[in-house]
C-alpha positions in Angstrom: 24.8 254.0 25.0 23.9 250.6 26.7 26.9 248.9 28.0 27.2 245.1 28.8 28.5 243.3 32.0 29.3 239.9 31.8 29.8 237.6 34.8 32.3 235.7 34.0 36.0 235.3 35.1 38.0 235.6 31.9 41.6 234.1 31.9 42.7 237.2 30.0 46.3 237.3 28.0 48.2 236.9 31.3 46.9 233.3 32.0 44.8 235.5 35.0 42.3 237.0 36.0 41.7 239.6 33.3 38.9 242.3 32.1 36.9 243.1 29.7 37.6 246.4 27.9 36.7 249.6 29.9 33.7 250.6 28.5 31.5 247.8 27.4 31.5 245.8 30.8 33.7 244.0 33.8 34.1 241.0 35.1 33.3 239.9 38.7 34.0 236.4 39.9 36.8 234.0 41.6 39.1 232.3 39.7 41.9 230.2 40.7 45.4 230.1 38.6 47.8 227.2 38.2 49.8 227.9 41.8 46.5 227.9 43.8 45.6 231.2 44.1 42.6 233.6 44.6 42.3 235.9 41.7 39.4 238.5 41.7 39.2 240.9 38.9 36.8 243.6 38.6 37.4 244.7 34.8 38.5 248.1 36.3 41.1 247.7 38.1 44.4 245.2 38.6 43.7 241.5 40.3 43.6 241.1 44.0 47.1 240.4 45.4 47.5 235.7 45.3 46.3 234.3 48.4 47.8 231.0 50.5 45.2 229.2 49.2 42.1 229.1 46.6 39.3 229.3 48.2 36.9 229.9 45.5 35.4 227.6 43.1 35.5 226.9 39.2 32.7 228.6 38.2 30.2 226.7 36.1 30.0 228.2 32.0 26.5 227.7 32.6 25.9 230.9 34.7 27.7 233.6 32.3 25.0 236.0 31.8 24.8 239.5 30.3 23.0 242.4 31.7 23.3 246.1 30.7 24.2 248.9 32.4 22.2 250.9 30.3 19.6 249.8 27.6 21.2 249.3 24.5 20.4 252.1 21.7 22.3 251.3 18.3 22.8 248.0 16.8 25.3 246.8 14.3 23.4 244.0 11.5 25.6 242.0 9.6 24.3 240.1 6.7 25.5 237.2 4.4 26.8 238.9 1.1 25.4 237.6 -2.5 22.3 235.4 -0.6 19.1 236.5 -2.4 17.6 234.0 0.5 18.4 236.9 3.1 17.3 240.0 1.6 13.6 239.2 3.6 15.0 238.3 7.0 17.0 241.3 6.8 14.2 243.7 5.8 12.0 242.2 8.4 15.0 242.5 11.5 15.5 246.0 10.2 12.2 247.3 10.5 11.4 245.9 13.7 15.0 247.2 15.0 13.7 250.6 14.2 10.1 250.6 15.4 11.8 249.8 18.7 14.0 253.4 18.0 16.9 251.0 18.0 20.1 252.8 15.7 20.5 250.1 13.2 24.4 250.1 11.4 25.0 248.4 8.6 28.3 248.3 5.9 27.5 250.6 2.7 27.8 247.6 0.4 25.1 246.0 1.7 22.7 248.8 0.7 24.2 249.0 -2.4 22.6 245.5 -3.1 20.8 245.9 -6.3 17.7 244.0 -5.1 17.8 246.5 -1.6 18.4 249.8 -3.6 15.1 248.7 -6.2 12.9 248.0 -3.4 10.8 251.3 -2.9 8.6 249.9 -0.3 12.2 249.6 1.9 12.9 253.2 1.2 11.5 254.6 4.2 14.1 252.1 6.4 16.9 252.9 4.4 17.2 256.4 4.9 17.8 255.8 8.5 20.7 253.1 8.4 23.8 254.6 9.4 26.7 253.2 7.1 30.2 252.6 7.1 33.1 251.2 5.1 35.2 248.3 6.0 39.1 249.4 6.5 38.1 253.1 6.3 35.7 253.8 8.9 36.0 252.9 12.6 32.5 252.2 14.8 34.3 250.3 17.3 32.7 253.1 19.8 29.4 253.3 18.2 28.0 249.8 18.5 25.9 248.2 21.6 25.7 244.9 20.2 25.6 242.8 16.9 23.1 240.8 15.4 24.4 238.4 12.3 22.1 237.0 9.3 24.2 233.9 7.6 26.5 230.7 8.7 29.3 231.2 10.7 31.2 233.3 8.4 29.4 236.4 9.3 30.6 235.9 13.0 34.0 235.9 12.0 33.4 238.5 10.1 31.9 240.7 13.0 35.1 239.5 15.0 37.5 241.2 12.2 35.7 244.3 12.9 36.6 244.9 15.9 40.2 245.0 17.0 39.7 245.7 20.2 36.8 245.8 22.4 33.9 243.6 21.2 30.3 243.9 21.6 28.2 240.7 22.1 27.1 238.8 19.1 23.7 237.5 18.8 24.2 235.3 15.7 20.9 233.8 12.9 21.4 230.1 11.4 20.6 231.5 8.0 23.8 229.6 6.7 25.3 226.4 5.2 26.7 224.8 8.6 26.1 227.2 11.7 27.9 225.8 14.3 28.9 229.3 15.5 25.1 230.7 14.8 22.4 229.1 17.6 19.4 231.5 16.4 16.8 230.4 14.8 15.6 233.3 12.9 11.5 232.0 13.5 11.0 233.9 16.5 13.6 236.6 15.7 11.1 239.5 17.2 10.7 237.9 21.3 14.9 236.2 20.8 15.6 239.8 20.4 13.4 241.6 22.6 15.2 239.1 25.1 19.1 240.4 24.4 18.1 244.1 24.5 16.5 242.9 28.1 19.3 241.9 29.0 18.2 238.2 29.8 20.8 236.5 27.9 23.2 233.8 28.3 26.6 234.0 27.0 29.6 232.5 25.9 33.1 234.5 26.1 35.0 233.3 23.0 38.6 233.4 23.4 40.6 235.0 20.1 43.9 235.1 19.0 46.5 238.3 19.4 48.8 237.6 16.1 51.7 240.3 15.4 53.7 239.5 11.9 56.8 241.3 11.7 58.4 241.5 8.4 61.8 242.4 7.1 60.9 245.7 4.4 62.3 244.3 1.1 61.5 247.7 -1.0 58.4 247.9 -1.3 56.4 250.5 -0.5 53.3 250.0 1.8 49.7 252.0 0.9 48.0 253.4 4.0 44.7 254.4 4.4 42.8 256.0 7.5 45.6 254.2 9.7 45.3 251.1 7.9 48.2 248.8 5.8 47.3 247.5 2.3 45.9 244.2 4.4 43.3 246.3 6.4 44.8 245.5 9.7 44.4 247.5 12.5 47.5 248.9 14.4 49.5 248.5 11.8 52.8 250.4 11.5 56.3 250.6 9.6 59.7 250.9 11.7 61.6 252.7 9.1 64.9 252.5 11.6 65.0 248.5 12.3 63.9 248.2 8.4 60.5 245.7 10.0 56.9 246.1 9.0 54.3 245.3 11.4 51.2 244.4 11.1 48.7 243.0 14.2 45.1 240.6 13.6 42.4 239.5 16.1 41.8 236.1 15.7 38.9 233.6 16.5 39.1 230.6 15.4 42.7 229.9 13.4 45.8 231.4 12.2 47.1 229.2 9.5 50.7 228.4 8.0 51.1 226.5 5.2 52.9 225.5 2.3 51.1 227.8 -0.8 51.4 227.0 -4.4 54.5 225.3 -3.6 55.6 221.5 -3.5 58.3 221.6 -1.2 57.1 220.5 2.2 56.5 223.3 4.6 59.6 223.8 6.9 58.5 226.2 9.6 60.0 226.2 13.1 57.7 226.7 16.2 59.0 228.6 19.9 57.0 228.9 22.7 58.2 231.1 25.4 61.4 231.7 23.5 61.9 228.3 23.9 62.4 225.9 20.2 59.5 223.4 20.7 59.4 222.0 17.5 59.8 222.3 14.0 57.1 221.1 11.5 57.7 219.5 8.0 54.4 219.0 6.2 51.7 221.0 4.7 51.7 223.3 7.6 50.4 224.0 11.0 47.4 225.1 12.7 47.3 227.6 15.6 43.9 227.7 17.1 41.2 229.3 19.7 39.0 226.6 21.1 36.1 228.1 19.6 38.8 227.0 16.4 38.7 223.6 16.9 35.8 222.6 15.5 36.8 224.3 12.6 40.2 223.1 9.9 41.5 221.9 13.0 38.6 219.1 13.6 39.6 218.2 9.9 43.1 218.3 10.7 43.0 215.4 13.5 42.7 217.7 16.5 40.8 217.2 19.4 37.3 219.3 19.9 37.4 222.1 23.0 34.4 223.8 24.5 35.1 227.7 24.1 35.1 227.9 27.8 38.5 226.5 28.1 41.5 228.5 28.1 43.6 227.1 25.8 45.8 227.2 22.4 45.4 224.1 20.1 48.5 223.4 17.4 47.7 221.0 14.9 50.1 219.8 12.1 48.4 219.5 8.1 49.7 216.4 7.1 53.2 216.4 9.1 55.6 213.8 7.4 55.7 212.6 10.6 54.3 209.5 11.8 54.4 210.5 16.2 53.6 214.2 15.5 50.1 214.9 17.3 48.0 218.1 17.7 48.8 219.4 21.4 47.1 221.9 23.3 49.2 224.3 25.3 47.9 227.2 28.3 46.2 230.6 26.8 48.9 232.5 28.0 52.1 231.1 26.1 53.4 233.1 23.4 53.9 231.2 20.5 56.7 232.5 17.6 56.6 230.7 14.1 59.3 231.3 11.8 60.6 229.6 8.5 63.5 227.3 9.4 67.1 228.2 8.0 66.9 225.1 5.9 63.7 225.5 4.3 63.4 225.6 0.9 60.6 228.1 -0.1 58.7 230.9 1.6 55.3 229.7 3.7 52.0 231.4 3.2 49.7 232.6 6.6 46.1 233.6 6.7 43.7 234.7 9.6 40.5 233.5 10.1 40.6 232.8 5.9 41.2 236.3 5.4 44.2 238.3 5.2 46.6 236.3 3.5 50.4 236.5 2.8 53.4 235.8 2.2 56.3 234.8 5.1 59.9 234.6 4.1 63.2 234.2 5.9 63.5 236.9 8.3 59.8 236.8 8.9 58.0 236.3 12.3 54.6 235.0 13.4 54.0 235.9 17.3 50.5 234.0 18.8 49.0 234.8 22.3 45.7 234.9 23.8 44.1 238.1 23.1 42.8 240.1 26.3 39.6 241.2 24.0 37.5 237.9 23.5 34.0 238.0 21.4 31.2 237.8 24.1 28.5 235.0 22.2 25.7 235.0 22.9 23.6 231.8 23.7 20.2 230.8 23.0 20.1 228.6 26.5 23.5 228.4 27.7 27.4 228.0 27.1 27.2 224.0 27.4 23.9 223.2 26.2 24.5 225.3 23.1 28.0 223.9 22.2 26.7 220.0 22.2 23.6 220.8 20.2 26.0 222.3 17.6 28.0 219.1 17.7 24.9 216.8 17.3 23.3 218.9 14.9 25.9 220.1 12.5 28.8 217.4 12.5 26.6 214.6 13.8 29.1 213.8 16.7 29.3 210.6 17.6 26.2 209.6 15.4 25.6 205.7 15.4 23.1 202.8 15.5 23.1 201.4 18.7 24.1 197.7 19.8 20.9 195.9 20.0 20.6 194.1 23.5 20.4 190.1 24.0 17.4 188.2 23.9 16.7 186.8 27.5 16.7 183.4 26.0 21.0 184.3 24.8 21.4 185.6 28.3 20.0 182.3 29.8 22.1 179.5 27.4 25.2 181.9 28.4 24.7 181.4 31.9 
């Protein structure tokens, strides 16, 4: 099985040098942390002892590239659910992942799409998919890479797949908005050929390690194959403390906010252990940078290329007149917790998905995950991100100022 190697210095959960998980790929680069000093990590083994001094340099985003330690064999394709528009892109990728003897995954419930299990001249492909269940079956081992057919739901998705180690993402604009998807699906056949080279730029996108604890208020919790009733990974009861807890890979925004109530959301917000604030509004916005172009753009906050390590919080609609969207370092650990004084419960969700209930008692803890999702880029890491900007929010779109005549320019003077 072909395994990646990015070259890229990755900031990891510790706010240092950090890996990628063993298995799919390391890191190998210079990187210099807050106090000055040389970091080198290797993806194998623990950072180089701090220096005096840095003597490296910031490396630039645009000279991430992957390359394979072996050639890639099996192939995870996700595809945009209930778009008759996809059906032939899919059937096209498919068939030409398997004339190149490529082992092409795909979720059962895609197959069982009435107008793929009808087509009888799509028979022959079908019967070498290999299939699996959200929630129930686990190919976290199995896949090379990803390809994904749709907007930039399917790579979020492909991100709540994987709880751990992730493969790299080759994403298909065959969406509504695709900021997140910088394929064009045209020249599908050579852009692949391309990845499975191993001549590839990419992008590591930064996600979010959330753990909710809950107090167990007698009810009983389903589990299947290892998984709670909210199909998240790792999850587990502590019978003895009377806590559930549950644990989410984030990429672009965990989100707290008021629900079906009208009571203003009264949450209260440590980082570090330490009380930094407490926000009364609609709610508040925890994001990935690769998230803040996302509800967080629409929330006020500022945009961030993926390459930066960071945490965004934005308030929804703070009754607050001075209360601004801040960023904070990757690796903080942010707690959010209903205030004692609040007057109903607050509602969370991850990513969209996932969502719940928080009540007194309840806990929200927020770090950088040490498993980001490896994107990758149809040129590179900054040229992709500002196309998306011009092309799908039209940033900073405007007629420009028409110069003065030189006969203006002459009666001024």
């Amino acid at each position: 099985m072909g395994r990646p190697r990015v070259r890229q210095a990755w900031p990891g959960c510790c706010g240092r040098a950090g890996r990628l998980p063993a298995g799919r790929g390391y890191l190998a680069s210079h990187l210099c942390d807050p106090a000055g000093a040389e970091l080198i990590g290797d993806g194998m083994s623990d950072p180089a002892p701090p220096s005096s001094a840095c003597t490296g340099h910031i490396q630039d985003p645009a000279s991430q590239r992957l390359t394979w330690n072996k050639s890639p064999k099996s192939v995870l394709v996700i595809k945009k659910m209930r778009d008759a528009s996809l059906l032939q892109p899919f059937k096209e990728l498919c068939t030409h992942l398997m004339e190149n003897n490529m082992i092409v995954y795909v979720e059962k419930k895609v197959l069982e799409d009435p107008a793929i299990a009808s087509d009888e001249s799509f028979g022959a492909v079908k019967k070498k998919f290999c299939t699996f269940r959200e929630d129930y079956d686990d190919i976290s081992n199995q896949i090379d890479f990803i390809i994904c057919l749709g907007g930039d739901g399917t790579l979020l998705y492909a991100s709540s797949l994987f709880q751990g180690s992730v493969p790299p993402v080759m994403a298909f604009h065959l969406g509504s908005l695709g900021f997140l998807t910088p394929f064009s699906f045209e020249n599908f056949q050579s852009q692949v050929t391309q990845v499975i080279e191993g001549n590839a730029a990419v992008v590591l996108r930064s996600r979010l390690k959330v753990r909710v604890v809950k107090e167990l208020r007698g009810k009983k919790t389903a589990v299947h194959n290892g998984l709670g009733e909210n199909g998240s990974q790792a999850a587990g009861l502590d019978m003895d403390v009377g806590k559930q807890t549950m644990q989410y890979q984030v990429l672009n925004e965990v989100v707290i906010d008021r629900g079906p109530s009208s009571y203003l959301s009264n949450v209260d917000v440590y980082l570090d252990g330490h009380l930094i604030t407490t926000v009364q509004g609609d709610g508040v916005i925890v994001s990935t940078p690769t998230g803040s172009t996302a509800y967080a753009a629409a929330a006020g906050a500022s945009m961030i290329h993926p390459n930066v390590p960071a945490i965004m919080i934005t308030p929804i609609c703070p009754h607050s007149l001075s209360f601004r969207p801040i960023v904070v370092p990757a690796g903080v650990e942010l707690k959010i917790m209903l205030s004692p004084e609040a007057r109903n419960t607050a509602w969370v969700s991850f990513d969209g998905r996932k969502r719940q209930e928080i009540r007194h008692g309840d806990s929200i803890s927020i770090t950088t995950s040490c498993y980001p999702l490896p994107s990758i880029c149809v040129r590179d890491p900054v040229s992709d991100w500002f196309e998306s900007l011009a092309q799908c929010l039209h940033w900073n779109v405007r007629k420009k100022q028409a110069h003065f005549e030189e006969e203006e320019e002459e009666e001024e003077g």
